[in-house]
Each structure stands twice: as structure tokens, then as C-alpha cells.
BAVEXDREN-40865 format. One record per residue (C-alpha): x, y, z. Coordinates in Angstrom, 3 decimals, decimal comma. Layout:
// residues N
{{X Y Z}}
...
***
This chain:
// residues 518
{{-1,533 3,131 34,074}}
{{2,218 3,876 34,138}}
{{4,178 3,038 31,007}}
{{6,560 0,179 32,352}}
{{8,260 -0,682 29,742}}
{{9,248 -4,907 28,927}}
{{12,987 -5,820 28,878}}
{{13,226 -5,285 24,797}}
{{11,885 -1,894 25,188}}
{{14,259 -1,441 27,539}}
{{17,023 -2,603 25,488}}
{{16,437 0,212 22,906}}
{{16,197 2,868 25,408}}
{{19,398 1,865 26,787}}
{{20,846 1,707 23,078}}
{{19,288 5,501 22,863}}
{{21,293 7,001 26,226}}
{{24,371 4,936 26,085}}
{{25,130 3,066 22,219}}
{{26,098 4,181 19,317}}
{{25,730 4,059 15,374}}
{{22,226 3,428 14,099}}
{{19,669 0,402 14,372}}
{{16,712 -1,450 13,050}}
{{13,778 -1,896 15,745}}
{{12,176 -5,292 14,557}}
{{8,206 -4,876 16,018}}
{{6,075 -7,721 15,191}}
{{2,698 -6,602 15,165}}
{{0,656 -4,981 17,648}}
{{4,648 -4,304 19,149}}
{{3,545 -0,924 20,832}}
{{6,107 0,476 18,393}}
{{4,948 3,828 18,191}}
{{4,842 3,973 21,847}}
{{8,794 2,837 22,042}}
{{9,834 5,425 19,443}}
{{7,764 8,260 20,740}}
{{9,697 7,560 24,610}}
{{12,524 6,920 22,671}}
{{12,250 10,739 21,512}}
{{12,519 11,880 24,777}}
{{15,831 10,568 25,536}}
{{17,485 11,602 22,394}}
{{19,653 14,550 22,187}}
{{19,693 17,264 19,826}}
{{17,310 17,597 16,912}}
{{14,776 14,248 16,028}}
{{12,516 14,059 12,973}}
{{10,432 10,876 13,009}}
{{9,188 10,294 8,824}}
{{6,235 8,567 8,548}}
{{5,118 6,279 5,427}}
{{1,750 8,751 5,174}}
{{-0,460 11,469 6,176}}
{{-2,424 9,774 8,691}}
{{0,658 8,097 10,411}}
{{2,039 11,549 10,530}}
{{-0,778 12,907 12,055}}
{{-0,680 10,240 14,548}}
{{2,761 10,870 16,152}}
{{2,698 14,742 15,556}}
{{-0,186 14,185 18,168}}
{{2,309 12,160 20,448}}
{{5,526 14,346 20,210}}
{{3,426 17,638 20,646}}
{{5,097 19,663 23,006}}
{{9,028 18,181 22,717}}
{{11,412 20,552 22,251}}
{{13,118 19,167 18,766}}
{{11,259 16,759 17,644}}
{{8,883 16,610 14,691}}
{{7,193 14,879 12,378}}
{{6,266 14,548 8,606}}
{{5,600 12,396 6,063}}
{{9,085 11,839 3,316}}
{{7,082 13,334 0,377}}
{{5,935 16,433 3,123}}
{{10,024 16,623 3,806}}
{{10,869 17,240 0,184}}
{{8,101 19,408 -0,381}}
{{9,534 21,529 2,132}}
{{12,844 21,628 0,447}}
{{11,302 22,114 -3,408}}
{{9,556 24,912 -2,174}}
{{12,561 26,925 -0,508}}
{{14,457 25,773 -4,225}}
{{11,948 27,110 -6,280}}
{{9,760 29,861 -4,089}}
{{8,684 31,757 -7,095}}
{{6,821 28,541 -8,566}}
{{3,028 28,473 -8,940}}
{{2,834 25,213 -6,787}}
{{4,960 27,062 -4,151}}
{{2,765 29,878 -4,142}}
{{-0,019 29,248 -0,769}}
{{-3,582 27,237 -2,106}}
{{-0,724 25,092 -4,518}}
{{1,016 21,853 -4,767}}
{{1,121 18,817 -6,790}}
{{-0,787 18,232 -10,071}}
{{-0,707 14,343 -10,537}}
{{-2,091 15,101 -14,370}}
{{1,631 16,438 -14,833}}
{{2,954 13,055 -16,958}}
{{-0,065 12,507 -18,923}}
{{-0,003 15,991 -20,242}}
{{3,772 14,924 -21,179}}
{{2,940 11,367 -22,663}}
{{-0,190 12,882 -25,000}}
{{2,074 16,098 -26,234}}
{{4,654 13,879 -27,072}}
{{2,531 11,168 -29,030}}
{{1,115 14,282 -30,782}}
{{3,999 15,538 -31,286}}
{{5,563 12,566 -33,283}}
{{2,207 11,797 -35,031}}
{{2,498 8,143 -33,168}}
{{-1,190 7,328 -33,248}}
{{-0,068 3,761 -32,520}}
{{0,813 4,806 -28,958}}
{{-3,003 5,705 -28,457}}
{{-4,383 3,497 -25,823}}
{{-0,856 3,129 -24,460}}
{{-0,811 6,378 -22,115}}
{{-1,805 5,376 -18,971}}
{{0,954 2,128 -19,066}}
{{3,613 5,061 -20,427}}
{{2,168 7,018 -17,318}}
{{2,749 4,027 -14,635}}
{{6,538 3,501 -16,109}}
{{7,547 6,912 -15,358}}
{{5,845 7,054 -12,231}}
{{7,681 3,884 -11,283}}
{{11,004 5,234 -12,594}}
{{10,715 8,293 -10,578}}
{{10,146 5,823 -7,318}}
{{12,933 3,718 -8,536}}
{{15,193 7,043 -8,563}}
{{16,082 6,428 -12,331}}
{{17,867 9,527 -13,686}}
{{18,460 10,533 -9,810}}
{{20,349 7,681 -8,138}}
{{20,883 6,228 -11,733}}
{{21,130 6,742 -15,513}}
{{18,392 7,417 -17,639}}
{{19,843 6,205 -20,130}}
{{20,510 2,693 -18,800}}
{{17,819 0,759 -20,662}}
{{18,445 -2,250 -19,219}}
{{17,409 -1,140 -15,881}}
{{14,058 0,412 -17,374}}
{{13,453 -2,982 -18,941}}
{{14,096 -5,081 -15,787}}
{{11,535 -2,489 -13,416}}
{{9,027 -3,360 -15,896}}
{{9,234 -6,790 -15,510}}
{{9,781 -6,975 -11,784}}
{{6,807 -4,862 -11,424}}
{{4,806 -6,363 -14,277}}
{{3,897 -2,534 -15,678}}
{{3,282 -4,090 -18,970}}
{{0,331 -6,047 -17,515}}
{{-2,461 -3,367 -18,946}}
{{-0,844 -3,281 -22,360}}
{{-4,003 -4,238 -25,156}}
{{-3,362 -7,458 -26,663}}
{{-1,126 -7,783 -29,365}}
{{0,972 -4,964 -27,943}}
{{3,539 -6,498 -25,858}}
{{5,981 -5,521 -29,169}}
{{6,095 -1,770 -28,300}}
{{7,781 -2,221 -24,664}}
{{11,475 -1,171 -26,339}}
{{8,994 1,786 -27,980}}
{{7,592 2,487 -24,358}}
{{10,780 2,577 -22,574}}
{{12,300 5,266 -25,630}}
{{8,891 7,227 -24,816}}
{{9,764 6,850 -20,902}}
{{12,724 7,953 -21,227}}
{{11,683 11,087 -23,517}}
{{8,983 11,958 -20,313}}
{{11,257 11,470 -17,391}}
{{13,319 14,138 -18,929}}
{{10,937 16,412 -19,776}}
{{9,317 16,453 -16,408}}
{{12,492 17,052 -14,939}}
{{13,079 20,013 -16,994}}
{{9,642 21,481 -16,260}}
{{9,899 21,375 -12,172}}
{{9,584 25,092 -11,837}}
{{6,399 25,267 -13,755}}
{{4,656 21,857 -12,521}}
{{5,023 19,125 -10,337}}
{{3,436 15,774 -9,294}}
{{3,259 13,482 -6,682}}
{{6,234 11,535 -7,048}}
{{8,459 14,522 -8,046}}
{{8,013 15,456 -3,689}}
{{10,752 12,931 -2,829}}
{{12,322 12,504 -6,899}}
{{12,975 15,804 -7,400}}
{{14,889 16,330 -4,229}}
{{17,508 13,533 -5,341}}
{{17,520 14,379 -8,461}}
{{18,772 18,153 -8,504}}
{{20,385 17,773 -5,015}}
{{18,810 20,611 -3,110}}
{{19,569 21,023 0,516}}
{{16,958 19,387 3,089}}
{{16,848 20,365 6,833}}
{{19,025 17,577 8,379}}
{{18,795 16,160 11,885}}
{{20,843 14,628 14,957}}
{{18,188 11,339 14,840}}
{{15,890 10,448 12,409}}
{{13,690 8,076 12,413}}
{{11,732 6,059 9,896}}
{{8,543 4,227 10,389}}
{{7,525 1,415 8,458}}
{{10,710 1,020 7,091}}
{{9,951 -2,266 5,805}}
{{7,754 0,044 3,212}}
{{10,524 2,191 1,731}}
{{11,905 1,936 -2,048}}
{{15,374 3,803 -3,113}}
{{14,288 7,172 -3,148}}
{{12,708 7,482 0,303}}
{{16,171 5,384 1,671}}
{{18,329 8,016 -0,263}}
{{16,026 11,012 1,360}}
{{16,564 10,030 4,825}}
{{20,430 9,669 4,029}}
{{20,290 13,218 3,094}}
{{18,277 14,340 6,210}}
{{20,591 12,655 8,413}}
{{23,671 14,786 9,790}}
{{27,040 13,854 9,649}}
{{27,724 11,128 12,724}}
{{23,204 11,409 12,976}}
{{22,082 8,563 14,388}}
{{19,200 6,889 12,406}}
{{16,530 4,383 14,064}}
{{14,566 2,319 11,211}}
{{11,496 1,114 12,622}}
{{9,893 -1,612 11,061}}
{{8,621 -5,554 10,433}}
{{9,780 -7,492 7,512}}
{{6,896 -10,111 7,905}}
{{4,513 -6,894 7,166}}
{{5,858 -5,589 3,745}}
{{3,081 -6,713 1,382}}
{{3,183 -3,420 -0,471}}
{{6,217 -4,369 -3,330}}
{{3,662 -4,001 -5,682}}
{{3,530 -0,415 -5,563}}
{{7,385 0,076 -5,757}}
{{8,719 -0,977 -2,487}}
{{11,336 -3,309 -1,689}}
{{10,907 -6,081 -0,035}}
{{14,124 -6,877 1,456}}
{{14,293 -2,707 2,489}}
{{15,219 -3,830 6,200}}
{{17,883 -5,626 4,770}}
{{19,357 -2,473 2,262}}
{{18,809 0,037 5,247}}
{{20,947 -2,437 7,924}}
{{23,831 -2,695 5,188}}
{{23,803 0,953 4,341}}
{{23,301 2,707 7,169}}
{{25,664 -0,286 9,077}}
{{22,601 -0,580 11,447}}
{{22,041 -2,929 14,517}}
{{18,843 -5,064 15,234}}
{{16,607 -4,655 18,344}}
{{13,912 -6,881 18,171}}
{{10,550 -6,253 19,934}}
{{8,936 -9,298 19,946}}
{{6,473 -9,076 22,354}}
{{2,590 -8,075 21,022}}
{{0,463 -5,628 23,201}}
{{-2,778 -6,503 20,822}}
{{-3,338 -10,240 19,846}}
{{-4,310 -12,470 22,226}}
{{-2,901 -15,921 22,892}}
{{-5,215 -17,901 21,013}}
{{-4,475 -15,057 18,135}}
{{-0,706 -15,156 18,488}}
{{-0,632 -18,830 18,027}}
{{-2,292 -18,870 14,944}}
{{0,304 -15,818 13,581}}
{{3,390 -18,184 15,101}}
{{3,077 -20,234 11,783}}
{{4,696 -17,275 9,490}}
{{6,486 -15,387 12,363}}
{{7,780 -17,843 14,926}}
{{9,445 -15,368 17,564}}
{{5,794 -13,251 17,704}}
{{5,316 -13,563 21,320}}
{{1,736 -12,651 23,764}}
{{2,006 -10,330 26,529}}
{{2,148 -12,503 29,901}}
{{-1,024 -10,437 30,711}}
{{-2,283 -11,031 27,465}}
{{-6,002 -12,871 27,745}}
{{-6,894 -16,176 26,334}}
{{-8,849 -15,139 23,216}}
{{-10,533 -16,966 20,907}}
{{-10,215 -18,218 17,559}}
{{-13,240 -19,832 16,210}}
{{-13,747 -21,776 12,449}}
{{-17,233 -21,471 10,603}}
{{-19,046 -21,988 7,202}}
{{-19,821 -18,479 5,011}}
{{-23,175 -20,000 5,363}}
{{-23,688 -18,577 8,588}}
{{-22,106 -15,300 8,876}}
{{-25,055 -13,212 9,073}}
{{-25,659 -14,831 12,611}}
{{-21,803 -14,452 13,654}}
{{-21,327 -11,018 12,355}}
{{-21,908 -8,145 14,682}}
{{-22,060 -4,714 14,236}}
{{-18,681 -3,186 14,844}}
{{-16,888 -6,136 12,959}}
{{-14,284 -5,911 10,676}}
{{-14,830 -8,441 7,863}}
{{-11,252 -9,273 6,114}}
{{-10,688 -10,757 2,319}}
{{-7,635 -11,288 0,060}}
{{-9,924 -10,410 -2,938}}
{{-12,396 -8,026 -3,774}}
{{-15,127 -9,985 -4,594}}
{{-16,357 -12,194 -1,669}}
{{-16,445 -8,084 -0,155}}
{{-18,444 -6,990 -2,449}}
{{-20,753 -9,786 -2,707}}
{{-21,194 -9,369 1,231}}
{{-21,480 -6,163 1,873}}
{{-24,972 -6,434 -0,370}}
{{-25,970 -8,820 2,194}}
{{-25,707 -7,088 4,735}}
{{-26,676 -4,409 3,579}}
{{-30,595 -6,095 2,447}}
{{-30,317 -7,738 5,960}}
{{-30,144 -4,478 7,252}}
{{-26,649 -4,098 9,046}}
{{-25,185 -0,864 8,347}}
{{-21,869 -2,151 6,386}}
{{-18,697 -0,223 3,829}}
{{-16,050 -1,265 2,563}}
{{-12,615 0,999 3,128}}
{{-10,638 1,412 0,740}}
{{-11,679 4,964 -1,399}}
{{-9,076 4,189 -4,175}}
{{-10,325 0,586 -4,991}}
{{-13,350 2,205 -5,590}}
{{-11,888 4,540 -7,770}}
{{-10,375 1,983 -8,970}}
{{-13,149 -0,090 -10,389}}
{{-14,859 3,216 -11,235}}
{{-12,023 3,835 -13,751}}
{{-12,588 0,241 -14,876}}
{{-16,449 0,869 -15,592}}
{{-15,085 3,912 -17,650}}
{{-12,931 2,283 -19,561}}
{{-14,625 1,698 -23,008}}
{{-16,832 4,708 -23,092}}
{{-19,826 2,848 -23,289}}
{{-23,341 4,061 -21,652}}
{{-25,203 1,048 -20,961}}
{{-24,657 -1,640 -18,069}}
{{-25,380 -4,483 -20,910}}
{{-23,265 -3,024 -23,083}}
{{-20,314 -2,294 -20,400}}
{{-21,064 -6,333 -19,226}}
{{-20,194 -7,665 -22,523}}
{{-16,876 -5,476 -22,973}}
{{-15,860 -7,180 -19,545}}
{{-16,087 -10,293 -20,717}}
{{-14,000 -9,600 -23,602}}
{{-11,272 -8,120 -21,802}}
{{-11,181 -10,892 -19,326}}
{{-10,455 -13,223 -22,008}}
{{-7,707 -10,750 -23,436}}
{{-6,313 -10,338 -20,376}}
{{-5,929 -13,878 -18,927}}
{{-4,623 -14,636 -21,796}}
{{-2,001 -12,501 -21,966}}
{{-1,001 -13,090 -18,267}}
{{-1,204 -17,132 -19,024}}
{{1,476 -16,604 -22,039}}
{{3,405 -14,711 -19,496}}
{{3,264 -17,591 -16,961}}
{{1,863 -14,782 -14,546}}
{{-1,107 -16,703 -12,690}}
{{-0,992 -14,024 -10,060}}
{{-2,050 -11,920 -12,490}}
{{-4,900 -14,291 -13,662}}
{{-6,422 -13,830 -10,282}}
{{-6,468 -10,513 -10,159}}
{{-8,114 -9,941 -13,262}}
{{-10,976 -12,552 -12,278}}
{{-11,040 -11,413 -8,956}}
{{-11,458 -7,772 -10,237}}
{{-13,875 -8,772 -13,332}}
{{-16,263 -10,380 -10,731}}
{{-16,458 -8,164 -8,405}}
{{-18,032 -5,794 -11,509}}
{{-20,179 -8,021 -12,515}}
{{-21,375 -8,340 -8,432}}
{{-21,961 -4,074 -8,843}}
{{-23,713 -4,444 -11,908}}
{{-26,248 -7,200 -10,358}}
{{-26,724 -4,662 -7,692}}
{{-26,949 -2,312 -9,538}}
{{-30,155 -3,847 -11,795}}
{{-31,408 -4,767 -8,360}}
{{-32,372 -0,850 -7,888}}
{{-33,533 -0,341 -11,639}}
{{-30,166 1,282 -12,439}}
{{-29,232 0,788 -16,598}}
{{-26,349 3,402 -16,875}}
{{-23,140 2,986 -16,509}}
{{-22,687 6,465 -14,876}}
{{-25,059 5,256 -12,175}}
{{-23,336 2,319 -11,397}}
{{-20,276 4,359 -10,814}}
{{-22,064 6,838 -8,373}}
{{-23,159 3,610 -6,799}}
{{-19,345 2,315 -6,338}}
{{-18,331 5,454 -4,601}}
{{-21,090 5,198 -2,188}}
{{-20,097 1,420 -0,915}}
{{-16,383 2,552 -0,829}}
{{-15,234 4,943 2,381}}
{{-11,547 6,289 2,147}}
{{-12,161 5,984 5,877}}
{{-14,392 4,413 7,805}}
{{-15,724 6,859 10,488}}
{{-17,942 5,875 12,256}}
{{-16,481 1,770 12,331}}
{{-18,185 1,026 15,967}}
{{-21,775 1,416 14,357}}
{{-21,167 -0,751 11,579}}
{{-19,610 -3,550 9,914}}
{{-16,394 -2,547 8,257}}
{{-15,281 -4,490 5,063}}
{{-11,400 -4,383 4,349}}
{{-8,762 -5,960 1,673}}
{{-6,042 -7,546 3,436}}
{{-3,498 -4,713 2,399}}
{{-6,024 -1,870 3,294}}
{{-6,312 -3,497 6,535}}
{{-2,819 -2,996 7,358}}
{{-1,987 -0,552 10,553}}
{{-5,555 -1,048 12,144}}
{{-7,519 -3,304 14,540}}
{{-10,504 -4,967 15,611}}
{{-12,016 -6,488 19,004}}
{{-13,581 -9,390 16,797}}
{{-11,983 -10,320 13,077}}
{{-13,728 -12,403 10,448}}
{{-11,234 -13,640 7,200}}
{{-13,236 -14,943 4,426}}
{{-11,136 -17,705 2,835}}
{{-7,992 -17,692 4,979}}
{{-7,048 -21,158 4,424}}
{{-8,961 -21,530 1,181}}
{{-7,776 -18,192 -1,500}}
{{-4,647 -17,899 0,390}}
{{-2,074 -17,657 -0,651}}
{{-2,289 -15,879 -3,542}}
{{-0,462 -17,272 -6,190}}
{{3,148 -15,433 -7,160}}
{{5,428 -14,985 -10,239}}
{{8,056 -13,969 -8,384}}
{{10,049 -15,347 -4,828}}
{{9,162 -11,922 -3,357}}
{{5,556 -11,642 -4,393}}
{{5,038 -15,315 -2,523}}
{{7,014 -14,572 0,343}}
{{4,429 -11,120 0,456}}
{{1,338 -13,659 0,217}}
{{2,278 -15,047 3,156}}
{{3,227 -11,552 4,459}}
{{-0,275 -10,588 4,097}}
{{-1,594 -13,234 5,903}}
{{-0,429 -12,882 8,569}}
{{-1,106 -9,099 8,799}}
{{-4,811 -10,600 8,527}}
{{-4,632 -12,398 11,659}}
{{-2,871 -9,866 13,910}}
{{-5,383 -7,347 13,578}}
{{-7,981 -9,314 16,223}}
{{-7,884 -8,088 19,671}}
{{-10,022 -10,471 21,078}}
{{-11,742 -13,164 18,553}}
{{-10,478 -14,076 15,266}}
{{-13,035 -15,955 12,780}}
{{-11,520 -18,024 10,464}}
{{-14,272 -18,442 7,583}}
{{-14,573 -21,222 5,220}}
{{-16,668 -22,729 2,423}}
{{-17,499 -19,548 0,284}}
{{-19,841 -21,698 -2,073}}
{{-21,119 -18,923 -4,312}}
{{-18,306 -17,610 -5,378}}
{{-16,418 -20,683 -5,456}}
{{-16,590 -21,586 -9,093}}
{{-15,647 -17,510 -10,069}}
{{-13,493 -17,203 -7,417}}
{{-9,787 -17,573 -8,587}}
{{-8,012 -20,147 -6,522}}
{{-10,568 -20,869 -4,606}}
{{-10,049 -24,713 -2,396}}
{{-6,938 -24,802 -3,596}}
***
């Protein structure tokens, strides 16, 4: 059919041909937002570079803008990539069959220790590692002083990095933050030789190397950025450039991995943006929207939009209500986990996405060295009590659930894994990788099992939510970590095109299950 666009579309096309200055497009879910920037595209003038949050979004609209004179896309870490390796062309990772080494820090963090003979830092690398990671994201020692400690100190707590510290160990933070310090600086001096991840938008910033700029650039899911993808764009943004941030603040639920969740905010204030709103959804229907009006108010159906359906039942039965080519939706790991079993024995072709919580709880089975499943059970159990512990003292019950929630779900892989006569601990990792799919392919053959966070930027005819109104919200330390709870809910509920299930009364995991009836 022909693309006729609503009257808030509309509004930003006219802003495109005849305003000025830059603007924030507001698109509540399901918005058709990537249809309203790609159209957009067309009417702008001169040169447009749309920066996606990650490879697969980029993929996306490099698909849609094939073929328009000016306009490309890229991810922001594919951007300064692009600019490291016209700085440094001689580099090994420059060279073609190179690139990032995300082993780059650790390598740091263990020559040090050895270096200063500080065997009491053993066991401390990987926190040391997630500091300077964080730092680099943060733009400390780019956009800000390394040697500010205060500002080291307060990421650490806003971002609760000292959560995997060993108990008893909370004393070496000021040690941690020296050793921080010592690494960011190091890596920086060792760009030409190695670089990581991070170090694709840090480095950038940090030595001030030239990037391509452009006449419009836009930024999808803007509500995602942190400081050193908002100081990027500034750079690849021409003098009198016109910059378009496209974005929802009721769907930033990432903050724990460094993003800010008042980003909308910083960008309008910086960048002295307007606000379009599109308010109007193209994928929930009615029944759907209504539920999603209790966090964002102004969401609004399509007048074409169908009735829907939302419909309430008890865990008990969702064998019989699941179909193949569901999508099966869970704050927490566990209830997943336990379900995807079931399935799987009732013989419904079921995964759960989500590669890197697999990898995840893969690095988790490997954490003690230890062979057997027995033996690896018992260590859990021990570091569930260390680690609640150590949260409680804190006052961090969001914390507390994530270690139960995370501790259970093992112990739900090592049942299964008994269940086929596996004893090692090796074979109950090969095991995790095979129930978690970095992507699920082939998602109309089979039941697809999905966080709430992994869940975000896809959708479903028919949407099942184990323990909407039962584990959620999460519980928060923080103002912002609540207000993403709620985020995250309702990114839950707008991914049904057609029939949301709201389901209750998870008995058997109720009395493991952190917050569970609450």
C-alpha cells in the first residue's frame, strides 16, 4: 500500500523541508520510527549519516537507504573505527583480517599485579577489568580527568561495579580505582599496538582525531546513548548540521550497562533540540495499547488498529496455550529456563535468545575450577550466601534478586543436566550453549524464550509474560533503576501484535523465585 503518512509524521517532515536547528523524535513503541527517519532521509539536503545503537540495526536501515545518494549508515563504534584506522593505518588491527582484541585490559590488569608483586589483587581482575571498561564508556580521561577520583568512585557506585568483589574485599575499592587509573593510561598509550572494544568510540575522544562529519545526522535509540557516543555524534556533526535524535525515554532499560537514563534529556539541552512526538503505534493492538497506557499515557492505537486480545491464565496451563511460533517473555532467567525443559520433553521445539546470557552462566559454571556437577552445586550455594550478603549490607535488594534469580536458574541446568546422565561440569556448559541462540532463526517453527531486555526491538503475533504482575517490578537501589523496572515492562507488553498473555501463579518457582507475589 502507499505510505500515507499520520499528521505527526507529517509534522517532522515538514520540520525536515522548512525548520530549523535540531530535534528529538519521541516514538512510543511500535511508532514506525524507522520508517519516518528513513523518508525523512529523502528530504534532507546534503550529506545524512543515520548511527545506529548496533550491528543488526545497522544492517537494517543500510537495507532501507540503499540506493540514496548521501546517506549512510553505521553503527557509532563502526564510525570511530573508521577514523582510528585512517589515524593509525600502519597498526596490526588496521591491517585487513584485524580489529579489536577485547583481552586488551586483562593483559594490562595481570602485568600490572605482576608487576607490583600484589598477589592480594588476585581474584580481583575481572572487577578491575569492568571499571575500566566502564570508565572508557563514561569518557574518563577523554571528556574528563583521570585523575579525578571522586568521579571514579561515584561510577562505581552508580553502577554497582563492586558487586562481584569476594567477600571481605569491599576495603580495596580506593586500591582498585589507583589500579584503574594505572590501566586506563596504559591502554591509552598502547592504541597503536592493540585495541578493544570500547577504545572504537573512547579512543576517538580521547586523542581527538578527525571523523567524517555530516550535514544531518541522525541517532537511533538515542534514549540508549552514554557520554561518549553523545560526544561522537557532536564531532560528526558539521558546523550549523542539523541533528535528529530518535528515540523513547519509556524504553531505556539498558543503564545498567553504562547508559544514561535521562540521555533524551542531555541530548535536547546540548544539542538545543526540539520535540516531535510520534505517538501513534503501527504494532499493538487496542486491547494491547491499553494495557501499555498505565506507564506511557499518550501511547496511542492506530484508528485501523484491530481489537486484540489480552487474555490472563495460571502457569499451570501453558503447555495448552502455548503455540509454536510464540514468544514466551520473563523478567528473570529462571522461570525460562525451567520452561524451556518443558517444552522441550513435551516435544515443542523451544530456545531461549540471548547468546551472551548463556555465556554468561557458562562463565559462572567456570568459575571455581571445579570438575564435578556436585562439586560445582555446593560452591553455588556458598557464593549465594556470600553474595546476598554482601548486597543486603549494601541495602542493594536488586542485587539480591539477581543473584537468586541467576543461582537458580544453575541449579535448573544442573537438574537437566543429571536428567541426561551428564556429571561434568564441562558438559553442562556445552549443554548451556545449546539452549541459548544469539539469534533465533528460524522463530516461526518454534517457541522463542526471551528476557525482557533481550526482547527489546522485536515482535510477536501472540506474547506470553510469565509473572508480569507478580516479579515485576524488580526491585531498585536507585530512582533510575526503578523508573527502568517499569521501563521494562512496558517494553514487555508492546511487543504483541495481536494477543498478549498475561501469566500468573508460577507455583514452582515461587518459593526460589526472588520477589515472587509481591
Amino acid at each position: 500500500m502507499p505510505f500515507v503518512p499520520s499528521p505527526r509524521q507529517q509534522d517532522f517532515f515538514n520540520w525536515v523541508s522548512h525548520g530549523e536547528g535540531s530535534a528529538i523524535l519521541e516514538a512510543v513503541a511500535g511508532a514506525g520510527k524507522t520508517t519516518t527517519i528513513v523518508r525523512g532521509a529523502e528530504l534532507m539536503d546534503g550529506t545524512v549519516c543515520m548511527l545506529a545503537y548496533n550491528s543488526k540495526m545497522a544492517a537494517e536501515l543500510k537495507e532501507r537507504v540503499a540506493g540514496m545518494d548521501g546517506v549512510e549508515a553505521k553503527t557509532f563504534h563502526g564510525a570511530g573505527f573508521s577514523a582510528l584506522r585512517r589515524a593509525f593505518k600502519s597498526a596490526p588491527w588496521a591491517q585487513r583480517g584485524g580489529g579489536p582484541d577485547d583481552k586488551k585490559v586483562r593483559r594490562i590488569v595481570d602485568a600490572l599485579i605482576a608487576e607490583k608483586g600484589r598477589d592480594d589483587l588476585l581474584g580481583l581482575e575481572d572487577t578491575v577489568c569492568d571499571i575500566v571498561s566502564m570508565a572508557k564508556q563514561r569518557g574518563i580521561g577523554a571528556l574528563s580527568s583521570i585523575v579525578d577520583e571522586q568521579q571514579w568512585y561515584d561510577m562505581i557506585d552508580h553502577f554497582a561495579l563492586d558487586e562481584n568483589l569476594p567477600e571481605g574485599q569491599e576495603h580495596m575499592i580506593p586500591q582498585l580505582v589507583k589500579l584503574g587509573q594505572i590501566c586506563l593510561k596504559r591502554s591509552n598509550e598502547t592504541v597503536a599496538e592493540c585495541i578493544d572494544f570500547d577504545d572504537m568510540v573512547y579512543v576517538p575522544l580521547q586523542r581527538g582525531l578527525r571523523m567524517w562529519q555530516f550535514d544531518w545526522l541522525l541517532v537511533d535509540e538515542a534514549q540508549d546513548t552514554n557520554p561518549t557516543r553523545r560526544a561522537l555524534a557532536r564531532k560528526m556533526l558539521r558546523p550549523g548540521g542539523r541533528l535528529v535524535a530518535v528515540g523513547d525515554p519509556h524504553q531505556a532499560i539498558y543503564g545498567f550497562t553504562g547508559t544514561d537514563n535521562d540521555s533524551l534529556d542531555q541530548i535536547a539541552r546540548d544539542f538545543g533540540c526540539i520535540r516531535l512526538p510520534l505517538t501513534v503505534t503501527y504494532r499493538c493492538p487496542k486491547a494491547v495499547v491499553a494495557v501499555a497506557r498505565q506507564w506511557v499515557d499518550h501511547i496511542e492505537a492506530h484508528e485501523t488498529a484491530p481489537q486484540g486480545e489480552v487474555v490472563r491464565y495460571d502457569y499451570e496451563e501453558i503447555l495448552d496455550r502455548v503455540r509454536i511460533g510464540d514468544a514466551v517473555l520473563c523478567r528473570y532467567n529462571k522461570p525460562l529456563v525451567s520452561l524451556v525443559f518443558k517444552l522441550i520433553k513435551a516435544g515443542v521445539p523451544a530456545k531461549i535468545e540471548g547468546r551472551a546470557i548463556g555465556e554468561g552462566l557458562v562463565r559462572l559454571a567456570g568459575k571455581w575450577k571445579v570438575a564435578t556437577l556436585d562439586a560445582l552445586a555446593g560452591r553455588l550455594e556458598k557464593y549465594l550466601e556470600r553474595e546476598v550478603a554482601k548486597a543486603k549490607a549494601r541495602g542493594d535488594e536488586r542485587k539480591v534478586e539477581e543473584v537468586h534469580d541467576r543461582v537458580d536458574t544453575m541449579h535448573v541446568l544442573i537438574d537437566r543436566a543429571r536428567e541426561l546422565k551428564h556429571t561434568r561440569v564441562t558438559e553442562l556448559q556445552e549443554m548451556i550453549r545449546t539452549v541459548f541462540d544469539d539469534r533465533v532463526v528460524d522463530a516461526k517453527n518454534m517457541v522463542t524464550l526471551c528476557s525482557g531486555h533481550r526482547s527489546k526491538g522485536l515482535e510477536w503475533d501472540r506474547v506470553h509474560i510469565l509473572g508480569l504482575e507478580e516479579l515485576q517490578p524488580g526491585r531498585a537501589k536507585h530512582d533510575w533503576q526503578l523508573q527502568q523496572e517499569f521501563n521494562l515492562m512496558y517494553v514487555e507488553v508492546t511487543r504483541a501484535k495481536q494477543t498478549l498473555h498475561i501469566v500468573s501463579g508460577l507455583r514452582e518457582d515461587r518459593q526460589e523465585t526472588p520477589n515472587a507475589g509481591r
